[in-house]
Biopython code that builds the backbone (N, CA, C, O; Angstrom):
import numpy as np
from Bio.PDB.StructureBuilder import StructureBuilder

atoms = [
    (1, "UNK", "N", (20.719, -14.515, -2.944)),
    (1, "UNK", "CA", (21.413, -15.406, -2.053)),
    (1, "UNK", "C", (20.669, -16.733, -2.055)),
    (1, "UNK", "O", (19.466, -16.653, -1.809)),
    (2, "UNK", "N", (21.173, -17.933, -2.290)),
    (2, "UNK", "CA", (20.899, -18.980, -2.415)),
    (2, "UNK", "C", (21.095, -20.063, -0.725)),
    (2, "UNK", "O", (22.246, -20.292, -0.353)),
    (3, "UNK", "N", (20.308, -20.427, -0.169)),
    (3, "UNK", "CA", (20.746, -20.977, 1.310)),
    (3, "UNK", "C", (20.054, -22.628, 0.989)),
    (3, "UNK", "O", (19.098, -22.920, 0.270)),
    (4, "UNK", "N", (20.654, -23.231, 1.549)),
    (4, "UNK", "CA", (20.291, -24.803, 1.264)),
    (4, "UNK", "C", (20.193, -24.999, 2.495)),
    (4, "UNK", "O", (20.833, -24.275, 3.258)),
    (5, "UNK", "N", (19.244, -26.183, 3.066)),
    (5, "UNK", "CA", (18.787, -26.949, 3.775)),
    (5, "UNK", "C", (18.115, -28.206, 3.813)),
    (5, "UNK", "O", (17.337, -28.605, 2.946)),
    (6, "UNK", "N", (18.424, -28.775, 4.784)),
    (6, "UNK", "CA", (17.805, -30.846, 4.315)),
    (6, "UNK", "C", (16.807, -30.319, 4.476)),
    (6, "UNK", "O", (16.776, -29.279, 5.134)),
    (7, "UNK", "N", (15.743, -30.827, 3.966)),
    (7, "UNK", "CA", (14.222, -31.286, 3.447)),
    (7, "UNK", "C", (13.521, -32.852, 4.887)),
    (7, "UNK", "O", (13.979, -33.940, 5.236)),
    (8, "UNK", "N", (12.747, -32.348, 5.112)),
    (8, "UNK", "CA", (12.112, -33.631, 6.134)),
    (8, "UNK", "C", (12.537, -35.133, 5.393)),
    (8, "UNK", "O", (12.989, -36.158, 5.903)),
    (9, "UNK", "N", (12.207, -34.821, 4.032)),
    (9, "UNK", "CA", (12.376, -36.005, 3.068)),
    (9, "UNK", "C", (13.850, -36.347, 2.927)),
    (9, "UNK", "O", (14.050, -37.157, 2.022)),
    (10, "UNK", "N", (14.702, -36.032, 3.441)),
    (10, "UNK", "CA", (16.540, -36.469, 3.348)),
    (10, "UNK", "C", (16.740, -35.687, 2.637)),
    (10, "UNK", "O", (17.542, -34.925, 3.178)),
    (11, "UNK", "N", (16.412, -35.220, 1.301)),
    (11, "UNK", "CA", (17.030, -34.282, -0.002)),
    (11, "UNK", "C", (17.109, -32.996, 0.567)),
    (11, "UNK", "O", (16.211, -32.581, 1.301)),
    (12, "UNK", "N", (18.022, -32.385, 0.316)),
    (12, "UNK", "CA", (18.528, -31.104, -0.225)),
    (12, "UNK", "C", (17.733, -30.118, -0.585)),
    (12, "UNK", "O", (17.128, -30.344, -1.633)),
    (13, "UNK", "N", (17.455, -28.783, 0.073)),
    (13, "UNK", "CA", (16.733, -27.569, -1.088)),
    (13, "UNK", "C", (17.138, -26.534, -1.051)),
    (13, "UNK", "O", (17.734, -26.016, -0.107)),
    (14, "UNK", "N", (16.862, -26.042, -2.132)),
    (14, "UNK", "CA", (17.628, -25.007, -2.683)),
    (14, "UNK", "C", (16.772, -23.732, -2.467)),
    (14, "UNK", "O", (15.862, -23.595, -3.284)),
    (15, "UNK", "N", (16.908, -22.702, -1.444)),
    (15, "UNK", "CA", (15.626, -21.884, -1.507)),
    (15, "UNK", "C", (16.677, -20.501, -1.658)),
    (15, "UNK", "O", (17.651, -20.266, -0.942)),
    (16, "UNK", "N", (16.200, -19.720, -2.741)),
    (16, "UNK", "CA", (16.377, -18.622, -3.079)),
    (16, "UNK", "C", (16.118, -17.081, -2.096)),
    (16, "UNK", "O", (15.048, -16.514, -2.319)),
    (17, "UNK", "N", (16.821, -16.595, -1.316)),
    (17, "UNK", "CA", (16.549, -15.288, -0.662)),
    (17, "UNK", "C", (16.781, -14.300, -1.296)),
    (17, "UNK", "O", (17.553, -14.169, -2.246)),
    (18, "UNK", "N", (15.700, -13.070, -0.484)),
    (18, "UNK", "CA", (16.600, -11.864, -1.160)),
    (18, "UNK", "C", (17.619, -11.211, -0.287)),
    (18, "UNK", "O", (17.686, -11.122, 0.939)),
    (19, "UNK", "N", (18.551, -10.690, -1.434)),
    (19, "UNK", "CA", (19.375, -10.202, -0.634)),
    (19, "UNK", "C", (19.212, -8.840, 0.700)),
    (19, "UNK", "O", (18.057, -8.780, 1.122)),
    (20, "UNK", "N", (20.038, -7.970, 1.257)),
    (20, "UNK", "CA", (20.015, -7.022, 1.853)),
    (20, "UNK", "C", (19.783, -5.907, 0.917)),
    (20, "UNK", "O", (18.756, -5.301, 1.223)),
    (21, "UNK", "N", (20.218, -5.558, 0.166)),
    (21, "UNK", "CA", (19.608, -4.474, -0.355)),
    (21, "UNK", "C", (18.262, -4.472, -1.631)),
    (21, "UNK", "O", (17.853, -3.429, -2.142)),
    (22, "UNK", "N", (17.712, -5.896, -1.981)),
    (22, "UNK", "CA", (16.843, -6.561, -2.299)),
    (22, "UNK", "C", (14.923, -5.899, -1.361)),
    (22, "UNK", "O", (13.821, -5.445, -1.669)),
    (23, "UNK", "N", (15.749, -6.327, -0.145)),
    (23, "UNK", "CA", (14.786, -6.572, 1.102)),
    (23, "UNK", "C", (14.890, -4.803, 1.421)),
    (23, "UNK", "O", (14.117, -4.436, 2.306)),
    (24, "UNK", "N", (15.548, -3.969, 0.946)),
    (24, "UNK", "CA", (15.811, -2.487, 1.449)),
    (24, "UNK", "C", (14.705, -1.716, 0.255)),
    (24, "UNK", "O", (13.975, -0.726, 0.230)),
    (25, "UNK", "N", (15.105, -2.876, -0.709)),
    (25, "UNK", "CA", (14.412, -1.722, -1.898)),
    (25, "UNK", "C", (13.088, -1.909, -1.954)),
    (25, "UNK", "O", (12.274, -1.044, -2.277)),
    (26, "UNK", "N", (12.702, -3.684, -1.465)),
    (26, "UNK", "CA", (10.671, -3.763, -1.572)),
    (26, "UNK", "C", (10.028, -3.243, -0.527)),
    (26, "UNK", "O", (8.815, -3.076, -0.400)),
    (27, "UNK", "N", (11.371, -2.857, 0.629)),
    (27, "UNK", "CA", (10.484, -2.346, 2.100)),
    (27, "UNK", "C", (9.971, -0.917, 1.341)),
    (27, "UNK", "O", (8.762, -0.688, 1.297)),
    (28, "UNK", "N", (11.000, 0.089, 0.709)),
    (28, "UNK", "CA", (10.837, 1.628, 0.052)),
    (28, "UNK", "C", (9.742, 1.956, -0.912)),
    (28, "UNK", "O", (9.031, 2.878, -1.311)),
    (29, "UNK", "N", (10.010, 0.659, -1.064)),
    (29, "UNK", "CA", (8.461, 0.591, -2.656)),
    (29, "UNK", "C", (7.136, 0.432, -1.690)),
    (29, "UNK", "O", (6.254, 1.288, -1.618)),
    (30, "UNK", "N", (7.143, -0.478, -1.154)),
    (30, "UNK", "CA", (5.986, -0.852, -0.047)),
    (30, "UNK", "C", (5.398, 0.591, 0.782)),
    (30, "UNK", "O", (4.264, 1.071, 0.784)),
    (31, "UNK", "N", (6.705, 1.070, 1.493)),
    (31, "UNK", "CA", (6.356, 2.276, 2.106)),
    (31, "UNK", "C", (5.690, 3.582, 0.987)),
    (31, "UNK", "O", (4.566, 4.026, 1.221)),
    (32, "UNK", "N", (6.442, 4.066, -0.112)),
    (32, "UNK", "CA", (5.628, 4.703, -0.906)),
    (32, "UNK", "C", (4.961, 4.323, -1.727)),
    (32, "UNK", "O", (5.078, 4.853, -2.832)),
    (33, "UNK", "N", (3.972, 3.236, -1.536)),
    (33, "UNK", "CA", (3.024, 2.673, -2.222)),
    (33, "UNK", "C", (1.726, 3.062, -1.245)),
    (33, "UNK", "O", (0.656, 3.457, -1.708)),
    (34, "UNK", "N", (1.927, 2.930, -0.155)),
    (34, "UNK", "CA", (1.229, 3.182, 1.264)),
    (34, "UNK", "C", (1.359, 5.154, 1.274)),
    (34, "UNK", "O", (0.256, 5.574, 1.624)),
    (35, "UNK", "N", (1.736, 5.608, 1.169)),
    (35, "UNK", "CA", (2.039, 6.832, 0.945)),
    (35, "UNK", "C", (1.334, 7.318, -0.101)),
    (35, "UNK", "O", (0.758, 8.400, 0.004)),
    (36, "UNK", "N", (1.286, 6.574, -1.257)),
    (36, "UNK", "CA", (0.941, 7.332, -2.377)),
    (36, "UNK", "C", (-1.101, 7.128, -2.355)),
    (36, "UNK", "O", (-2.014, 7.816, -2.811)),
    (37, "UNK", "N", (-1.044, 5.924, -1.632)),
    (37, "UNK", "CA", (-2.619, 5.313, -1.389)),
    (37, "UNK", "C", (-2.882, 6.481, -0.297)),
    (37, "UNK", "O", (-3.644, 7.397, -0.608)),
    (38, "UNK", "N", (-2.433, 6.469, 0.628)),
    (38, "UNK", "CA", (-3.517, 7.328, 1.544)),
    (38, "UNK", "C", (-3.539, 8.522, 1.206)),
    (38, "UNK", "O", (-4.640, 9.016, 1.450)),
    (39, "UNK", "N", (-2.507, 9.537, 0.550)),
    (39, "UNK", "CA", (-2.494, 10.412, -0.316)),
    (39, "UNK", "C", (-3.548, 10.491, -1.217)),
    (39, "UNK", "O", (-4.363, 11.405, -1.092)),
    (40, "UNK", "N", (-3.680, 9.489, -2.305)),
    (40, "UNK", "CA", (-4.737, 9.669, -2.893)),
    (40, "UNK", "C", (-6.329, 9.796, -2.156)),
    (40, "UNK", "O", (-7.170, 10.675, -2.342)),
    (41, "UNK", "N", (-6.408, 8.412, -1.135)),
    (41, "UNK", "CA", (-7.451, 8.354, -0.713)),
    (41, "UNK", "C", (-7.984, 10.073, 0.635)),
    (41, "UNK", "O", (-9.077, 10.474, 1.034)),
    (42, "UNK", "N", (-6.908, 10.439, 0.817)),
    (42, "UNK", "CA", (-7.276, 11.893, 1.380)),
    (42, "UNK", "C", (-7.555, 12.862, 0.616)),
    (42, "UNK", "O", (-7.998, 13.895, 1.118)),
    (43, "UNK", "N", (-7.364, 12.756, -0.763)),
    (43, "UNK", "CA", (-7.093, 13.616, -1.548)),
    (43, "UNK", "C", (-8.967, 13.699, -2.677)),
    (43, "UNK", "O", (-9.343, 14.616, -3.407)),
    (44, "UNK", "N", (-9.864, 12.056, -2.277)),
    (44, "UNK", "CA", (-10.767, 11.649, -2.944)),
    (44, "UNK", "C", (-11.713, 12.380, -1.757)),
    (44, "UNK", "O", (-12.534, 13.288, -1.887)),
    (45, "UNK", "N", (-11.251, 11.574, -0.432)),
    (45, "UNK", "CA", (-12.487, 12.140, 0.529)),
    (45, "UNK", "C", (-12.054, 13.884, 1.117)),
    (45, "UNK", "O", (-12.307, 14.323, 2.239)),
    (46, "UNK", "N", (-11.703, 14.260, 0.549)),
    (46, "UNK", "CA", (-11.482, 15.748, 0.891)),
    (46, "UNK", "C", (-12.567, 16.712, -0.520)),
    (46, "UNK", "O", (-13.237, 17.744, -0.554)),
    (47, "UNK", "N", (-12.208, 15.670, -1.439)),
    (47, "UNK", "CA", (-13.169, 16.286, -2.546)),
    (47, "UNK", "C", (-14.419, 16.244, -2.241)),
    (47, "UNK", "O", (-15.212, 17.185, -2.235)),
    (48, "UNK", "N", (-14.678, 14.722, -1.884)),
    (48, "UNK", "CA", (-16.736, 14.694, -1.717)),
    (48, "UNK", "C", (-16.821, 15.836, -0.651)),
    (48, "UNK", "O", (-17.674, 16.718, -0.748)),
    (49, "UNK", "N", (-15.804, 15.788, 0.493)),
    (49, "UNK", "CA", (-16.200, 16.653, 1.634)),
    (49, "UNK", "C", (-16.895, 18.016, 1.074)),
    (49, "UNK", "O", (-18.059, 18.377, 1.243)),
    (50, "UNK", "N", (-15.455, 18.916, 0.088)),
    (50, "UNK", "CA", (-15.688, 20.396, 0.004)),
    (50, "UNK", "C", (-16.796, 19.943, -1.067)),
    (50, "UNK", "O", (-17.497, 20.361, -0.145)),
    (51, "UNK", "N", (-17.758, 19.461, -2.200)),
    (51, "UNK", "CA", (-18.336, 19.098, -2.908)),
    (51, "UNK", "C", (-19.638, 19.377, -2.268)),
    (51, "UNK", "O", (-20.401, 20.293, -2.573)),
    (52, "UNK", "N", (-19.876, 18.150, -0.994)),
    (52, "UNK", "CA", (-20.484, 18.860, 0.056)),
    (52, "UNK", "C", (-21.357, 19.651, 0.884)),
    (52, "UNK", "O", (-22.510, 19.594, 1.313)),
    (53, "UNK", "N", (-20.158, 20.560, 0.952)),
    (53, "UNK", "CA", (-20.244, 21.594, 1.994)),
    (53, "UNK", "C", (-20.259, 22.830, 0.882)),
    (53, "UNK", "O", (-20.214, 23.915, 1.463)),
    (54, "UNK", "N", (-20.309, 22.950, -0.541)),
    (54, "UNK", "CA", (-20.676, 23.257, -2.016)),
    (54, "UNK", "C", (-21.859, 23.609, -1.927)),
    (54, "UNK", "O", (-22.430, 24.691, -2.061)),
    (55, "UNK", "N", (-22.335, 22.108, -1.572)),
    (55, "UNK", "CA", (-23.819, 22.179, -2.230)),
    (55, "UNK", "C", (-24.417, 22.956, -1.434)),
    (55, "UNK", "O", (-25.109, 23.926, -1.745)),
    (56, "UNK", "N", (-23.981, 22.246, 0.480)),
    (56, "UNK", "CA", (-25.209, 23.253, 1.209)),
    (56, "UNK", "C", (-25.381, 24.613, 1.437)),
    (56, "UNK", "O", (-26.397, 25.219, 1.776)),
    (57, "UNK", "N", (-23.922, 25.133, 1.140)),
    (57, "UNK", "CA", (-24.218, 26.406, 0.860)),
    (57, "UNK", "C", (-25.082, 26.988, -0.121)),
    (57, "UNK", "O", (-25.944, 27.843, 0.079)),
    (58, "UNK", "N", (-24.737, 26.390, -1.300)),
    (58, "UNK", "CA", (-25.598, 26.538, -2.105)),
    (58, "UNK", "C", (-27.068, 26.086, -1.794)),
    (58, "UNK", "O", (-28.007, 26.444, -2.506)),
    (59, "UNK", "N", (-27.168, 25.555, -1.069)),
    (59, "UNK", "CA", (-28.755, 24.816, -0.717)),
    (59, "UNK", "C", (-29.479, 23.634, -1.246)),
    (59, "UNK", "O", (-30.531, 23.146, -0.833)),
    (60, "UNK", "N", (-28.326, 23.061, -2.763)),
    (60, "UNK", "CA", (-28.338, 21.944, -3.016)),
    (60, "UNK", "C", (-28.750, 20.597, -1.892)),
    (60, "UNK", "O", (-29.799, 19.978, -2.068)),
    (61, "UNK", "N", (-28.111, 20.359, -1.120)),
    (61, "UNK", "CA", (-28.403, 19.345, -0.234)),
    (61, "UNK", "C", (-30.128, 19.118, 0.365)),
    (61, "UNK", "O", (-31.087, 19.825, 0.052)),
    (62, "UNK", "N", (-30.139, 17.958, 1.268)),
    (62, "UNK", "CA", (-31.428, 17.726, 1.090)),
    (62, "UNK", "C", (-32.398, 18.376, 2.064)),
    (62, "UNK", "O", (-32.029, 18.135, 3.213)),
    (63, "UNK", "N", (-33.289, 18.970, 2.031)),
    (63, "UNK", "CA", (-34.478, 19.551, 2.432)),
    (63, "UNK", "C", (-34.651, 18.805, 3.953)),
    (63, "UNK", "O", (-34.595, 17.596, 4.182)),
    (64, "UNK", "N", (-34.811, 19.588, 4.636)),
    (64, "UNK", "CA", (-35.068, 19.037, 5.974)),
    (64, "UNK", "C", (-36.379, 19.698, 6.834)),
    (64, "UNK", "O", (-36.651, 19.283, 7.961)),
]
sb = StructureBuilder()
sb.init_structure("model")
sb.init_model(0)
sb.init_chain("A")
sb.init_seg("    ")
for serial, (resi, resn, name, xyz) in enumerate(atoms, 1):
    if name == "N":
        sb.init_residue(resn, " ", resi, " ")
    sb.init_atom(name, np.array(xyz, "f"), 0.0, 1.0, " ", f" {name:<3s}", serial, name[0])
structure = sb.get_structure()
C-alpha cells in the first residue's frame, strides 16, 4: 500500500506500507522466532544443568 503525504518542504511523499496481511505474516515470523529462541535457549541451559548435576554425582565437581 502506497499512502502519500505533503512533506514540511511543500513536496509530496511517497511512503510505502505494509499491507494487512503483510503486517500478519512478520508479527507470526517474529512470534516463532521468539519461540524457537527460548526453546533453544531452555533446551542449552537444561543441558549444562543435567551435565552438572552428572558430574556431582559422579563427584566430578569441585572439592569442598
Amino acid at each position: 500500500m502506497i499512502r502519500v503525504y505533503q512533506a514540511a518542504h511543500g513536496g509530496m511523499v511517497f511512503h510505502e506500507t505494509l499491507t494487512k496481511r503483510q503486517k500478519s505474516v512478520r508479527t507470526r515470523v517474529l512470534a516463532l522466532a521468539v519461540i524457537v529462541a527460548v526453546a533453544g535457549s531452555t533446551g542449552v541451559i537444561q543441558r549444562f544443568s543435567n551435565a552438572h548435576a552428572e558430574a556431582a554425582v559422579l563427584g566430578l565437581g569441585s572439592q569442598r
